[in-house]
PASEBA-1860 file (N, C-alpha, C; in nm, 3 decimals):
! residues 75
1> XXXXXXXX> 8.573/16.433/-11.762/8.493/16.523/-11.681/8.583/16.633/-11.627 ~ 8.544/16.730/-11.623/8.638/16.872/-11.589/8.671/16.891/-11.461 ~ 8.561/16.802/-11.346/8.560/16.876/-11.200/8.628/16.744/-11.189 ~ 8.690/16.644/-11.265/8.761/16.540/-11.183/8.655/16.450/-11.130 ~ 8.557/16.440/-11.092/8.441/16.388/-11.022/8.470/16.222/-11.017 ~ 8.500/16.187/-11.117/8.566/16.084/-11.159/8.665/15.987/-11.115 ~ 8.756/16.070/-11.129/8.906/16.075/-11.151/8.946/16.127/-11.009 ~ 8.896/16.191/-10.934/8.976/16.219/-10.816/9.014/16.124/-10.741
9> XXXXXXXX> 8.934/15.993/-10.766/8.941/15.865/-10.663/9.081/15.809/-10.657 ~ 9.138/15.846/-10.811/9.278/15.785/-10.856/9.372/15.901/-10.824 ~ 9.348/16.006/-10.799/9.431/16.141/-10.754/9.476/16.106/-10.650 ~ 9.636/16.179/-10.640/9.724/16.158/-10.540/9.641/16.278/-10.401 ~ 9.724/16.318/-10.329/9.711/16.408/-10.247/9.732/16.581/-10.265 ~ 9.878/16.548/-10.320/9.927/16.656/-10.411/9.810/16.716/-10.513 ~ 9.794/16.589/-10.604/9.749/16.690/-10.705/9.576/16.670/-10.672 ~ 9.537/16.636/-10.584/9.382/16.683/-10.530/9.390/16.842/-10.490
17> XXXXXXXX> 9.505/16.870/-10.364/9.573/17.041/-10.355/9.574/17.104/-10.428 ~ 9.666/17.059/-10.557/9.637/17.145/-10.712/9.536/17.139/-10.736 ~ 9.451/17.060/-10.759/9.320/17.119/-10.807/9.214/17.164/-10.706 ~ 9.247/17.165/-10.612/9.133/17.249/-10.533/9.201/17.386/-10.534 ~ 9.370/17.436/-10.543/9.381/17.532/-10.509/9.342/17.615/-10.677 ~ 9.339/17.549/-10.792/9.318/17.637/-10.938/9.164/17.647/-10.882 ~ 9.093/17.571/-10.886/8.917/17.596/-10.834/8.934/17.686/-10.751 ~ 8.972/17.720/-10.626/8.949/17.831/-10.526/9.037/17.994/-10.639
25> XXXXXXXX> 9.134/17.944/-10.712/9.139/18.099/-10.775/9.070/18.122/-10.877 ~ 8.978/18.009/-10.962/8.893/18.042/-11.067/8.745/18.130/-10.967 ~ 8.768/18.065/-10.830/8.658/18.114/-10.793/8.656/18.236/-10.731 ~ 8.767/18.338/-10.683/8.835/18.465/-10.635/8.808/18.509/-10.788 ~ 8.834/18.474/-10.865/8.814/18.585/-11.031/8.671/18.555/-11.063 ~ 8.617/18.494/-11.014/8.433/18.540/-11.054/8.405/18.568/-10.994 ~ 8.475/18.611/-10.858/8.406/18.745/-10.793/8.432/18.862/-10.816 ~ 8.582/18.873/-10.854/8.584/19.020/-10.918/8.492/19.010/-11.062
33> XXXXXXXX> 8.502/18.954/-11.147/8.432/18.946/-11.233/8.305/18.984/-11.255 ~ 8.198/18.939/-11.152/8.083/18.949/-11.091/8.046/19.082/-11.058 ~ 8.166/19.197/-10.937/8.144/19.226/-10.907/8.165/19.375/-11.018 ~ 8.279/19.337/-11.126/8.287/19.479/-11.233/8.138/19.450/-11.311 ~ 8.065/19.349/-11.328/7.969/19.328/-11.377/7.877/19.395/-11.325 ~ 7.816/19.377/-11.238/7.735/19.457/-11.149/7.752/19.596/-11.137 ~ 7.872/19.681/-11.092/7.915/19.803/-11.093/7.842/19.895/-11.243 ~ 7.847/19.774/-11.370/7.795/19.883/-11.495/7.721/19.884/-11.516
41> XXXXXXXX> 7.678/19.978/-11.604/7.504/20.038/-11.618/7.466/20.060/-11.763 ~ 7.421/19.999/-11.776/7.311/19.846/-11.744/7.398/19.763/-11.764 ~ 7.378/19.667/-11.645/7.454/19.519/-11.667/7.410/19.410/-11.696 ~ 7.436/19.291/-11.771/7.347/19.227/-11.818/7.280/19.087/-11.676 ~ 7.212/19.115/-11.638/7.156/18.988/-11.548/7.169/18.834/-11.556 ~ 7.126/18.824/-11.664/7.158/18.708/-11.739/7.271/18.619/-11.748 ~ 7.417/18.728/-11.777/7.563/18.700/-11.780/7.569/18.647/-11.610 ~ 7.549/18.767/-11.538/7.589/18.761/-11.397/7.519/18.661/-11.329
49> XXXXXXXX> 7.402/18.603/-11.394/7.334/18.463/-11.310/7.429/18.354/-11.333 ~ 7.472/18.359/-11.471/7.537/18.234/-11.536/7.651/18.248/-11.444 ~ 7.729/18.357/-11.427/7.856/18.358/-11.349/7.836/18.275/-11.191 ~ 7.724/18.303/-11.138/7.727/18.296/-11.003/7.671/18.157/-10.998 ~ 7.627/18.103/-11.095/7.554/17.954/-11.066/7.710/17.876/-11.108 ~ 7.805/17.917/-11.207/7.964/17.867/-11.220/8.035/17.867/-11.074 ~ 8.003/17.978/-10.999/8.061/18.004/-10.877/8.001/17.928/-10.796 ~ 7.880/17.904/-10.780/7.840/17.754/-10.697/7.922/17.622/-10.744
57> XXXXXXXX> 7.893/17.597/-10.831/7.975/17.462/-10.903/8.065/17.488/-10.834 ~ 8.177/17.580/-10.882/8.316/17.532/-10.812/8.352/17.540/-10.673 ~ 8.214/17.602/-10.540/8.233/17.561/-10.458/8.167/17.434/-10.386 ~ 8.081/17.374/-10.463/8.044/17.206/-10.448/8.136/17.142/-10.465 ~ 8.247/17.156/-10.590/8.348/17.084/-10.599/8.509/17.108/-10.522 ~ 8.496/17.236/-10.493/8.584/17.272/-10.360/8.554/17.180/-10.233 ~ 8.418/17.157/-10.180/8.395/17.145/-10.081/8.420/16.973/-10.110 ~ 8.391/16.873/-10.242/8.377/16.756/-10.256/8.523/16.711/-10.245
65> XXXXXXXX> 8.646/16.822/-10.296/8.797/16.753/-10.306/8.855/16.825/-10.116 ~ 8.777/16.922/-10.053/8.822/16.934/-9.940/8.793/16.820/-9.854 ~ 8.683/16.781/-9.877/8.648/16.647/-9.801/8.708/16.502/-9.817 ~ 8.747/16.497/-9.963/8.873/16.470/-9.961/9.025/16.380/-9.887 ~ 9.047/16.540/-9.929/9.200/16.545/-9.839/9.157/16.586/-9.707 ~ 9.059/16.591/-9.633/9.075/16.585/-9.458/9.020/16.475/-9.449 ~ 9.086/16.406/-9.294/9.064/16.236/-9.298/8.944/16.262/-9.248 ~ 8.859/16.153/-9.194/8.742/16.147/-9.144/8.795/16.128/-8.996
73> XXX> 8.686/16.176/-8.935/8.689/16.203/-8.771/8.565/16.140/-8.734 ~ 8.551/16.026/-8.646/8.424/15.990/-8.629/8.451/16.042/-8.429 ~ 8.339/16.092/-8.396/8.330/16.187/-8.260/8.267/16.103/-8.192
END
């Protein structure tokens, strides 16, 4: 599985960091990406949905390996 979903259970600490920090820069380049997309005329809609529903994914899975590596706090 690609997002680790899996496999993170057996992930160290370290490399949970590594992979949340490649996910947070795959996800900084589909916004520029997104956003030269949009800028041209005519741009295709279609492309730029697919981009931005990728850009959700990798912040579900940002948010699943941030939760993670911060301990739990019960208040």
């Amino acid at each position: 599985m690609n997002d680790f979903g899996h496999e993170s259970g057996m992930m160290g600490q370290e490399d949970l960091r590594r992979r949340l920090e490649e996910l947070r820069s795959e996800h900084r380049d589909l916004d520029d990406v997104i956003a030269r997309l949009a800028e041209a005329t005519p741009f295709n809609q279609l492309q730029i949905q697919r981009l931005k529903k990728r850009k959700l994914a990798l912040k579900d899975q940002m948010t699943r390996l941030e939760s993670k590596l911060l301990p739990d706090i019960i208040a």
